[in-house]
Each structure stands twice: as structure tokens, then as C-alpha cells.
Backbone as JSON, one array per atom type, in Angstrom:
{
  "sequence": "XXXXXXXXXXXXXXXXXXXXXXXXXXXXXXXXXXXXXXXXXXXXXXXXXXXXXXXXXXXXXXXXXXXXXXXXXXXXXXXXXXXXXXXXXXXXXXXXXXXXXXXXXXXXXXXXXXXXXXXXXXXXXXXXXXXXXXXXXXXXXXXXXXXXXXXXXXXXXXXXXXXXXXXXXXXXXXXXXXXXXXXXXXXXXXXX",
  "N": [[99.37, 161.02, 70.11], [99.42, 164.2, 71.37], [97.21, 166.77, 69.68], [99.01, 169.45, 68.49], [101.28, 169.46, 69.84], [104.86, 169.42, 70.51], [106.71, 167.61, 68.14], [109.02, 167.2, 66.6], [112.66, 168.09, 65.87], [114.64, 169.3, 68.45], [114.74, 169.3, 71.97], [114.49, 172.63, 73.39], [117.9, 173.88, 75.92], [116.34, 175.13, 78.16], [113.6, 173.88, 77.95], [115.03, 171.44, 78.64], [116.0, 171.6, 81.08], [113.82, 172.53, 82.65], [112.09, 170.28, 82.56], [114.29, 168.6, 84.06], [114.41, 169.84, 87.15], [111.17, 169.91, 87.3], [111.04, 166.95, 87.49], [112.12, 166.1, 89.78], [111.6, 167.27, 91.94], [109.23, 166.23, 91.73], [109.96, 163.15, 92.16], [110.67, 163.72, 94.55], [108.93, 164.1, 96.51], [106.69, 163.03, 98.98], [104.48, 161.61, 97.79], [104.93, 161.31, 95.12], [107.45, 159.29, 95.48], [105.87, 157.04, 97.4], [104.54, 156.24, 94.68], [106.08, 155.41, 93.51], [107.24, 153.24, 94.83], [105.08, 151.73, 95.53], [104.87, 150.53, 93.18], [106.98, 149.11, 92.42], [106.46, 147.36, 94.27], [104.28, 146.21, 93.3], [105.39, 144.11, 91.49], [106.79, 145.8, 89.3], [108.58, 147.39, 87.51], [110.89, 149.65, 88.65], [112.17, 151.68, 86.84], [110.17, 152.23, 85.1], [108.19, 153.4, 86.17], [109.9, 155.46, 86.45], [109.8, 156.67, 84.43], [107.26, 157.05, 82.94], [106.78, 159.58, 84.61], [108.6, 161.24, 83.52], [107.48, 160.98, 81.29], [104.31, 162.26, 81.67], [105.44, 165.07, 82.57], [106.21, 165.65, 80.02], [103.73, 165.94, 78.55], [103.08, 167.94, 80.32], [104.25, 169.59, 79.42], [103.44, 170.12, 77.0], [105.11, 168.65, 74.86], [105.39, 165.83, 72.83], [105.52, 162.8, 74.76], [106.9, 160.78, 73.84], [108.89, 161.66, 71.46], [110.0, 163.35, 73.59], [111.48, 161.46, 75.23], [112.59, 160.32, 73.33], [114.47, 162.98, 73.19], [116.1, 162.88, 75.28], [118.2, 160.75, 75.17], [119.77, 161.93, 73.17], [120.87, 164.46, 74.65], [123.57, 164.53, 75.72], [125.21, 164.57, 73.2], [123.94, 166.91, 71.31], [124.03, 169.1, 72.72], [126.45, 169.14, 73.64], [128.82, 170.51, 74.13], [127.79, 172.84, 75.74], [128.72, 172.4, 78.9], [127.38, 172.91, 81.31], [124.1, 172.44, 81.26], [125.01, 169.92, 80.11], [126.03, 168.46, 82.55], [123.95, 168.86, 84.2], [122.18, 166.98, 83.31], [123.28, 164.99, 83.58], [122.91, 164.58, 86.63], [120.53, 164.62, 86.73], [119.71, 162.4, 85.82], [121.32, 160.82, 87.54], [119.51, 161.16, 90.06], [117.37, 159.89, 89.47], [118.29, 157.01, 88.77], [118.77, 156.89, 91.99], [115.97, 157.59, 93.07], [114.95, 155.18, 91.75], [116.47, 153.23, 93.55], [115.84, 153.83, 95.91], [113.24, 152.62, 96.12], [113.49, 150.3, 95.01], [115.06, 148.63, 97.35], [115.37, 147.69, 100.72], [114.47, 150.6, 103.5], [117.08, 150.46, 105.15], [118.73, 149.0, 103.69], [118.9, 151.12, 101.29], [119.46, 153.45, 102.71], [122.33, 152.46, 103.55], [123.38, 151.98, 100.92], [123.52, 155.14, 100.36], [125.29, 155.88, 101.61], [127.68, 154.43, 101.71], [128.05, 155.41, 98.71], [128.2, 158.28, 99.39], [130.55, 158.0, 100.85], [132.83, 156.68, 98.93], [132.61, 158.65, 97.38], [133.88, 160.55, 98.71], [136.23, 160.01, 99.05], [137.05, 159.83, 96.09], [137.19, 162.65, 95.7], [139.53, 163.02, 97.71], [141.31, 162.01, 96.65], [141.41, 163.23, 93.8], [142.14, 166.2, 94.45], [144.86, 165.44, 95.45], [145.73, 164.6, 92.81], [145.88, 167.0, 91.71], [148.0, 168.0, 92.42], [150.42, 167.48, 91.02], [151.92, 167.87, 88.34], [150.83, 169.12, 84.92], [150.95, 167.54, 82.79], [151.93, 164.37, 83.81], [149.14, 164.91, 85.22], [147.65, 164.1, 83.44], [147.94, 161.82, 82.55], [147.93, 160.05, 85.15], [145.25, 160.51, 85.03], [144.17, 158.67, 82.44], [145.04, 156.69, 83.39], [143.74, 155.91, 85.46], [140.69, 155.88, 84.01], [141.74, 153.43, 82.44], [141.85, 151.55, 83.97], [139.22, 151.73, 85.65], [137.77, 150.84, 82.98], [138.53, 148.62, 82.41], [137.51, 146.99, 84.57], [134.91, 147.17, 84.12], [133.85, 149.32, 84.86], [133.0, 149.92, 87.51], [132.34, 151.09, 90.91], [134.09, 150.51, 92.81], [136.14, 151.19, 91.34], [136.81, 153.4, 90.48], [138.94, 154.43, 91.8], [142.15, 155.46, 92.87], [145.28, 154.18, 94.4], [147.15, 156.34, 96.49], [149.85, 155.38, 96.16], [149.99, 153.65, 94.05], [149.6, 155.99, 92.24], [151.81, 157.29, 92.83], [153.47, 155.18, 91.35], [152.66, 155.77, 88.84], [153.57, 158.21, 87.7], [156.64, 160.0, 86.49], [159.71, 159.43, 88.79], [160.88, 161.85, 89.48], [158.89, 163.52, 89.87], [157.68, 166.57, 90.34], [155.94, 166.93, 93.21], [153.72, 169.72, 94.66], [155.12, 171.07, 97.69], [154.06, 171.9, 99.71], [151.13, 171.61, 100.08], [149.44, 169.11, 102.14], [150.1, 165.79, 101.98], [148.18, 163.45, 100.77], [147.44, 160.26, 102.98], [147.79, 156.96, 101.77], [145.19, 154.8, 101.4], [143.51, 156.91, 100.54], [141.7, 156.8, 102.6], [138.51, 157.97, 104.53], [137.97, 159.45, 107.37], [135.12, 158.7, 108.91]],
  "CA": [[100.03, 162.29, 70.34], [98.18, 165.1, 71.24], [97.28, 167.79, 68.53], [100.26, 171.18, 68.61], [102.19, 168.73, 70.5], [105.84, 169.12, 69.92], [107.16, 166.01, 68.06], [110.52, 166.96, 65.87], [113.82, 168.66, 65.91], [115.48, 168.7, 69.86], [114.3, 169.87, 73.34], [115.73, 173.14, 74.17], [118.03, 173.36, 77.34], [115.47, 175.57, 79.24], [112.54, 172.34, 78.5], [115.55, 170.14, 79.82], [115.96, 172.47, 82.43], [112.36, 172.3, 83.41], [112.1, 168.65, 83.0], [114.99, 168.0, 85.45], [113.47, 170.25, 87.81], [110.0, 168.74, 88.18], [111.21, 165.38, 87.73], [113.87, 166.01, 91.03], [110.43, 167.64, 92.55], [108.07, 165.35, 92.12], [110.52, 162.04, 92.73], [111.53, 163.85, 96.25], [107.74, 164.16, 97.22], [106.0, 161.81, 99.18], [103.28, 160.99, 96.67], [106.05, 160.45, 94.06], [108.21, 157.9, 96.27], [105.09, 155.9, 97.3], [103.63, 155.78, 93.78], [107.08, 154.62, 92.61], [107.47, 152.14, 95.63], [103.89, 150.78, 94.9], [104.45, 149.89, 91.37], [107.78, 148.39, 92.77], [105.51, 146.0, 95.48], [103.49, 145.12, 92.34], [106.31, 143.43, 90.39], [106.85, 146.37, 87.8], [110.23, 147.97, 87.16], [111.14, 151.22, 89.48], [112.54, 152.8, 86.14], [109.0, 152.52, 83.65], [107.87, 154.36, 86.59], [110.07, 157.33, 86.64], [110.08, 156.94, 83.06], [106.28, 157.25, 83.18], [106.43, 160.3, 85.27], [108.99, 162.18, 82.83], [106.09, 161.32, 79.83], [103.69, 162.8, 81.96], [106.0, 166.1, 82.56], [106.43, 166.38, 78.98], [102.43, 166.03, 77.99], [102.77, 169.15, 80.61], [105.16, 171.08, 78.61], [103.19, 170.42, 75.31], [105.85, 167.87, 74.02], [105.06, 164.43, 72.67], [105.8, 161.74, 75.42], [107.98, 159.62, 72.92], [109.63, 162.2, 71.6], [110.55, 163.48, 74.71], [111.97, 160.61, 75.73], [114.05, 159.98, 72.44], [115.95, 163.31, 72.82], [116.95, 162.25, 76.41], [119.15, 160.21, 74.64], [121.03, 162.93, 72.22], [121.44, 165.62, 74.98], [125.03, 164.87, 75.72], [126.1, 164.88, 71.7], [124.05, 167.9, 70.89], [124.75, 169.93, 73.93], [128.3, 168.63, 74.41], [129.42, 171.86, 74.1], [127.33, 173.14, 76.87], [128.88, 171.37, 80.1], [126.38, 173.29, 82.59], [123.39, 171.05, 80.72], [125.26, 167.91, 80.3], [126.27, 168.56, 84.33], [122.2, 169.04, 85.19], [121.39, 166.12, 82.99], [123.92, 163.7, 84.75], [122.58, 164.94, 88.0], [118.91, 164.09, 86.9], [119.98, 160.22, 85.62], [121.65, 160.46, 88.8], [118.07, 161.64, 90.33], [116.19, 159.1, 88.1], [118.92, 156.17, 89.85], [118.39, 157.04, 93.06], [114.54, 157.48, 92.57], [115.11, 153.38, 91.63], [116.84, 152.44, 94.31], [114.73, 154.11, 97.26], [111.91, 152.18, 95.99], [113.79, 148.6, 95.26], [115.88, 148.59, 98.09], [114.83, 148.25, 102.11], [114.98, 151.43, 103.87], [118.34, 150.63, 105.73], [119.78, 148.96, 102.77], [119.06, 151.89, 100.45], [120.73, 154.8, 103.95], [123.66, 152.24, 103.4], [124.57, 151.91, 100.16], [123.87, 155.68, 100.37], [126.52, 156.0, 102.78], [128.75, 153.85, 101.13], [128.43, 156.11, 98.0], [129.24, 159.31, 100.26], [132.6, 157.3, 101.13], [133.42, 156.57, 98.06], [132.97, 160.5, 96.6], [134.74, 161.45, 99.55], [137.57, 159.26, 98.71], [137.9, 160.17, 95.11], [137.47, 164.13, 96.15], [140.75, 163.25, 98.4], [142.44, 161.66, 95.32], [141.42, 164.49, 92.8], [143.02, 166.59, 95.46], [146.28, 164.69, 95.79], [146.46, 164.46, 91.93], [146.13, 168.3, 91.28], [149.91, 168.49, 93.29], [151.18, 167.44, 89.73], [152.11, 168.57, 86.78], [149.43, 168.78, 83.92], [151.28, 166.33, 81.73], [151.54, 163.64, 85.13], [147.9, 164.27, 85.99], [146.71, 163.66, 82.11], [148.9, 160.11, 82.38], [146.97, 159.66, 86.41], [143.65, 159.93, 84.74], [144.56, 157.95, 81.47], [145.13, 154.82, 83.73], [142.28, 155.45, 85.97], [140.16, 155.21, 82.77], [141.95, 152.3, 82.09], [141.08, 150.47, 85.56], [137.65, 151.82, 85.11], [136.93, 150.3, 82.04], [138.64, 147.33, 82.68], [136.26, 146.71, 86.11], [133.12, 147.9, 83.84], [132.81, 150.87, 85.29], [132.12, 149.6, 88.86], [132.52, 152.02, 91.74], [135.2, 151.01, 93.64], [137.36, 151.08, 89.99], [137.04, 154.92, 90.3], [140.05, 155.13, 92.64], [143.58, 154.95, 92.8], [145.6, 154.95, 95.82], [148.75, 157.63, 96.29], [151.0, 154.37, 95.86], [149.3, 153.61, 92.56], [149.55, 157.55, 92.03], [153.57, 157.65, 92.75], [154.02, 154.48, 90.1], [152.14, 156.49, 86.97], [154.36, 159.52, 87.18], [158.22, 159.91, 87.05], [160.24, 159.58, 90.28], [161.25, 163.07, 89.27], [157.88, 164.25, 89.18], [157.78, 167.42, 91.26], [154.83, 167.6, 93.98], [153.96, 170.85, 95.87], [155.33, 169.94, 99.35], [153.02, 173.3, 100.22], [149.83, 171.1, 100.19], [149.1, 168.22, 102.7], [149.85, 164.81, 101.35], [147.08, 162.5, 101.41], [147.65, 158.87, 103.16], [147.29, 155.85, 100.93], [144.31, 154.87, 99.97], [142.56, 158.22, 101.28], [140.45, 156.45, 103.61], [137.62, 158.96, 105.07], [137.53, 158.84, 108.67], [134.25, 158.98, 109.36]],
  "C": [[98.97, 163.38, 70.37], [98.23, 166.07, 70.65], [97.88, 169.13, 69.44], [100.91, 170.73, 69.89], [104.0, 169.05, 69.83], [106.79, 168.0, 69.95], [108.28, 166.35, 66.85], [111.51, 168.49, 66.73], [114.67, 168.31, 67.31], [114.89, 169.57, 71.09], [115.07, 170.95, 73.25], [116.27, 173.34, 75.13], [117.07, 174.44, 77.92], [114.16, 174.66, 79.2], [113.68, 171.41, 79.3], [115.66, 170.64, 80.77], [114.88, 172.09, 83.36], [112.01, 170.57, 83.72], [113.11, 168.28, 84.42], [113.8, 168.27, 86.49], [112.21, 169.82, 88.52], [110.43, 167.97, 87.93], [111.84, 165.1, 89.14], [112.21, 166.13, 92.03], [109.26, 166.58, 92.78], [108.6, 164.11, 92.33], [110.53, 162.27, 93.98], [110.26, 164.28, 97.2], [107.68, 162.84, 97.93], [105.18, 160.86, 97.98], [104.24, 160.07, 95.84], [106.97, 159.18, 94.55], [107.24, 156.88, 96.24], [104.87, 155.45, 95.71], [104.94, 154.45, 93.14], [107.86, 153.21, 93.74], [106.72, 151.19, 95.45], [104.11, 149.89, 93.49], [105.76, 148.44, 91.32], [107.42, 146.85, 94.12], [104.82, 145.4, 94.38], [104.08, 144.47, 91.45], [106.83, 144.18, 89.04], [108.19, 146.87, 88.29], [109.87, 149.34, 87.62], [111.44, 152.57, 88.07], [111.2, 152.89, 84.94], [108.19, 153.61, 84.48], [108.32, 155.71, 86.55], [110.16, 157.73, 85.14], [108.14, 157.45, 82.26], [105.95, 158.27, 83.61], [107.42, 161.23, 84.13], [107.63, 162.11, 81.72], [104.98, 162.21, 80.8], [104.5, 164.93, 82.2], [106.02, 166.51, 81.06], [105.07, 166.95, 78.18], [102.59, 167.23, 79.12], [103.07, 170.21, 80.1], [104.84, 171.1, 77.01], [104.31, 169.25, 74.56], [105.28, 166.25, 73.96], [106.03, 163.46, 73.13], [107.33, 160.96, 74.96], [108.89, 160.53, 71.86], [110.56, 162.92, 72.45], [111.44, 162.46, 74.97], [113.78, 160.22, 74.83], [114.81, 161.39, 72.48], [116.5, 163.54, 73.68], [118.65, 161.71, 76.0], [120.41, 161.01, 73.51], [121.27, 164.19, 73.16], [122.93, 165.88, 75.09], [125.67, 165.3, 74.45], [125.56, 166.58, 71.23], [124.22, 168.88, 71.56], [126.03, 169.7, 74.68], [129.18, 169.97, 74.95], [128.86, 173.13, 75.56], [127.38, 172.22, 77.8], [128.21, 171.84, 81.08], [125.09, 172.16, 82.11], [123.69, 169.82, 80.75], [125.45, 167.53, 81.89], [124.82, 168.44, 85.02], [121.96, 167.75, 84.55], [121.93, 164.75, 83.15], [123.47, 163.38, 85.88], [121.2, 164.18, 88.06], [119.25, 162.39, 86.56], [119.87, 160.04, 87.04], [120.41, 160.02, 89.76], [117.49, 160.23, 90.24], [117.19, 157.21, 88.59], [118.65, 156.01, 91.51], [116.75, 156.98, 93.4], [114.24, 155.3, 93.21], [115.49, 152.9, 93.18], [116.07, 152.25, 95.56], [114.14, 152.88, 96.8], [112.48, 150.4, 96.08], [114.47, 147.96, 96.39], [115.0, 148.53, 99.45], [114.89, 149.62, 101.97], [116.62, 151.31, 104.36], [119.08, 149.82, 104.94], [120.12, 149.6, 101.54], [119.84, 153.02, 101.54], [122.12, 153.79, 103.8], [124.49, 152.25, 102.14], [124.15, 153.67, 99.82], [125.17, 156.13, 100.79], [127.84, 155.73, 102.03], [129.33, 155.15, 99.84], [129.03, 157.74, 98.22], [130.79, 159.12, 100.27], [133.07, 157.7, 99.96], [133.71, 158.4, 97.28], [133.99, 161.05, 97.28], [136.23, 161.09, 99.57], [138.51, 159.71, 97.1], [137.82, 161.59, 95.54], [139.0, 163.84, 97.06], [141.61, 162.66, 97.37], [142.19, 162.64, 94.25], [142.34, 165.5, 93.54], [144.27, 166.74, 95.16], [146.75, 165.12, 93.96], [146.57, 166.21, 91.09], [147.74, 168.84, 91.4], [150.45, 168.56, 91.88], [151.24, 167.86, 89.06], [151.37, 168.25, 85.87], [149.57, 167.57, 83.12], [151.3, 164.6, 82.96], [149.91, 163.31, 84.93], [146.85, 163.73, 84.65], [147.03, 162.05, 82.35], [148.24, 159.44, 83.56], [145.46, 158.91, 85.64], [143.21, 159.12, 83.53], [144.48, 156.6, 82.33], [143.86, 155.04, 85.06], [141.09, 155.27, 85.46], [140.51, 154.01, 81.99], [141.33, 151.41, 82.96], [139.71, 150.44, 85.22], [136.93, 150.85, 84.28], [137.22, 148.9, 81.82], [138.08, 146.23, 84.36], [135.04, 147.07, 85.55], [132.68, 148.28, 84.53], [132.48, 150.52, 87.05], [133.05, 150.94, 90.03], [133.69, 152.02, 92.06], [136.51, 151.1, 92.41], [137.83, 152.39, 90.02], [138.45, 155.63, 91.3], [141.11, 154.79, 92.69], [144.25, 155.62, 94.36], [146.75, 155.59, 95.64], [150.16, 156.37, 96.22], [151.0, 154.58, 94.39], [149.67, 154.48, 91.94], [150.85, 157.45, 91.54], [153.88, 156.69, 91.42], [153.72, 154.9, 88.98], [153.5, 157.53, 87.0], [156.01, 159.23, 87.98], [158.72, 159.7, 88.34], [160.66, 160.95, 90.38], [160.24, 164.02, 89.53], [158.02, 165.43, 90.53], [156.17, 167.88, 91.93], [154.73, 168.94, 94.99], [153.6, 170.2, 97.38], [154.52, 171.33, 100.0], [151.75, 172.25, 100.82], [150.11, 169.56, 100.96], [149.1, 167.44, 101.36], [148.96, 163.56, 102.42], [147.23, 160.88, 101.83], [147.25, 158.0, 102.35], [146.18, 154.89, 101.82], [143.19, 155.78, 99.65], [141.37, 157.77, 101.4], [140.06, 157.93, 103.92], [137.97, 158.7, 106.58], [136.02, 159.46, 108.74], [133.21, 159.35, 110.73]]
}
């Protein structure tokens, strides 16, 4: 560790701030892609690299590497309360995923399962949509069993959606939708 390094207590959010930041910056360079493609041609793991490149961001900001790293891991609990932070520091995982994949992936089988993941956002954005029509108590009971699906598919992508069939069987037959707002076709395919 290097001496007047900071190594206790918790990052505050303007270092996580900054960390995202260059980390988003220097992944979305050239330099940064190759280095983290290279290390991925030499048999090493895409994520020691970007995990390698946050320790180096933090030896920029004066913080010790390995502490850095460990309070990655407590931002959501101690900044729970701040959802603009936990929202930037989803975004950077996100980042810090994507990062990975470029590098392990072809080119045209990392632009597809981009693609794919487009769809899919664009699919639940037309089911978030659809399930706003309802009534608060309805759309709590919607997203109650799409956390059920979810977690009973561990979490996998296409678990994240329910179609407006699916939709109509959670909530009463009574339930009152605003016939104001376009209803969305089952299973709110995209056309692309």
C-alpha cells in the first residue's frame, strides 16, 4: 500500500462517482478494449482485467487498491438510501459486463447478443408501460410474481417478462385499466 493512501472507513459517492467515470472512459477507449482483449487471447479472465484497471484508478485517487475494491461491494447497503449512486453503480457493473463480453465474445456475436439485449429492454419498457394502466395494489401483485418467475429461472433474461395474458391472470377480472392508453399486444414483441 502506498504511504497516505486511503485504506479504512467507505469511498465517498463523489470517489465512486469518479471511479465510474474513468472506468466507463478508459474501457470505451481503444487502448482499453485491446489491452482487455489481449489479456483475453492470452487465456486470462476479461474481468481481473477490468478489475485491474479499477486498482489502477484508485492508486490514482490516492486510495488503496484492495480497499477500493472491498467497498465496491458495500455501496448498495451503505448508499441504499441514495438511489442516484446505487443507479450509477449498476450502470458501471453493467459497464464492467459489457467491457467482458466485447473482449470474450467475436465481434458479430458480441453486436448480437447486444441486439438481443436491446429487444429484450424494449420489451420489458412495453410491459412496464402496459402495467402502469393498473391500479397500485394490481401492479404491486404484477411485480410480486415477476420476481417470482425471475427467481425461479435464476435470474435469466428472458424471466424478466410477462406477457399481457400473464398480466390479465395476476389481477382481478374487475381490475379497471385506462382504456385512454394504447393496449399493448401479447407478448410486446418489438417490431424491429
Amino acid at each position: 500500500m502506498a504511504s497516505g493512501s486511503q485504506s479504512g472507513g467507505m469511498l465517498t459517492r463523489e470517489q465512486l462517482l469518479h471511479l465510474f467515470d474513468r472506468f466507463d472512459f478508459l474501457t470505451s477507449q481503444p487502448d482499453g478494449k485491446k489491452r482487455i482483449a489481449e489479456a483475453v487471447q492470452d487465456k486470462q479472465e476479461a474481468v481481473a482485467v477490468t478489475t485491474a484497471i479499477q486498482e489502477e484508478i484508485f492508486l490514482e485517487m490516492g486510495v488503496d487498491p484492495r480497499f477500493g475494491i472491498s467497498c465496491l461491494g458495500k455501496v448498495s447497503s451503505v448508499y441504499e438510501n441514495d438511489l442516484d449512486l446505487v443507479i450509477q453503480f449498476y450502470k458501471f457493473l453493467s459497464k464492467e459486463e459489457v467491457a467482458c463480453d466485447e473482449a470474450e465474445l467475436g465481434e458479430e456475436e458480441f453486436a448480437e447478443k447486444m441486439l438481443n439485449q436491446q429487444n429484450l429492454q424494449e420489451q420489458q419498457l412495453e410491459m412496464l408501460k402496459y402495467i402502469r394502466k393498473f391500479h397500485l395494489d394490481d401492479q404491486a401483485a404484477i411485480l410480486e410474481k415477476l420476481h417470482q418467475q425471475m427467481e425461479n429461472g435464476n435470474y435469466e433474461r428472458e424471466t424478466s417478462i410477462l406477457s399481457a395474458e400473464q398480466i390479465q391472470e395476476i389481477v382481478p377480472r374487475n381490475a379497471k385499466v385506462d382504456q385512454n392508453l394504447a393496449f399493448y399486444d401479447e407478448p410486446f414483441l418489438v417490431h424491429a
